[in-house]
N, C-alpha and C positions, 0 to 999 in steps of 0.2 A: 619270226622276229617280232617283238612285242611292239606298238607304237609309241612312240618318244612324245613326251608336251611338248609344245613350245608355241612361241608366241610373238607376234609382230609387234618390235615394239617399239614403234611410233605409238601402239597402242596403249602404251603406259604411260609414255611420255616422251616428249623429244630429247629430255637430258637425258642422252646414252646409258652412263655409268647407272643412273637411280635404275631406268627399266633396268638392264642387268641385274642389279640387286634385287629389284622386286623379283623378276623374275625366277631365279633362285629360288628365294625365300617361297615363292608357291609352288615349288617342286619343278618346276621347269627345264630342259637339259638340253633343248634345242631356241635360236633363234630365225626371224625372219625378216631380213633388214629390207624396208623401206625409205625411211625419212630417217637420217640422223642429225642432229643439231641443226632442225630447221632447213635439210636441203633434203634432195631425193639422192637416195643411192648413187644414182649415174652421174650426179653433179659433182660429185666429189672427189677432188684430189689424190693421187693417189697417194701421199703422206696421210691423210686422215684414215684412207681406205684401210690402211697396216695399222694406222692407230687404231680403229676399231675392230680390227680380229684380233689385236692383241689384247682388249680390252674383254670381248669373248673368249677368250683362254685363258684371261686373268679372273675371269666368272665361273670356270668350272664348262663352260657351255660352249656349243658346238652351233655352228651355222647351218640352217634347212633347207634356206630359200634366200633368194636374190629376188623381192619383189620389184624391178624394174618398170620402169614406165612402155617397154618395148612395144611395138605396136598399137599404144596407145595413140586416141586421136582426136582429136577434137569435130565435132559435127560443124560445117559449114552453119554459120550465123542464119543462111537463107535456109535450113534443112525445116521442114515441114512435114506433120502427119496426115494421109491422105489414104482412103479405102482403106482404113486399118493397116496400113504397110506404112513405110519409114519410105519417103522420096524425096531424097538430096539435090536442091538446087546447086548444082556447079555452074 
């Protein structure tokens, strides 16, 4: 199975509809949603969530990836490098 483009695209821009089109327009046939209209994926409602697969299927384009914030985390403020190893003040 040949590999598909595609492309995250907050990386174009956060107005949805333009990434879409650009995307397109450079051959692209896959997305990978991140950030749209200035929020992260996981923030968003899900009225907007159906607005925006609908807006990928009104592009020709398919979704690849959910880049979610999952497991992401923030380092404690006190987190410090020590002996070349990463040692987290909790």
């Amino acid at each position: 199975m040949p590999l598909k483009l595609g492309v995250i695209t907050d990386e174009i821009s956060q107005d949805f509809e333009h990434a879409l089109k650009t995307e397109r327009a450079l051959g692209a046939e896959t997305v990978e949603l991140r950030s749209l209209w200035g929020r992260n994926i996981a923030d968003l409602p899900d009225a907007e969530v159906e607005r925006a697969l609908l807006l990928v299927r009104e592009h020709g384009l398919a979704v690849n990836c959910i880049a979610s914030p999952f497991l992401k985390v923030d380092l404690h403020p006190l987190a410090v490098l020590s002996d070349e190893r990463a040692v987290a003040i909790l």
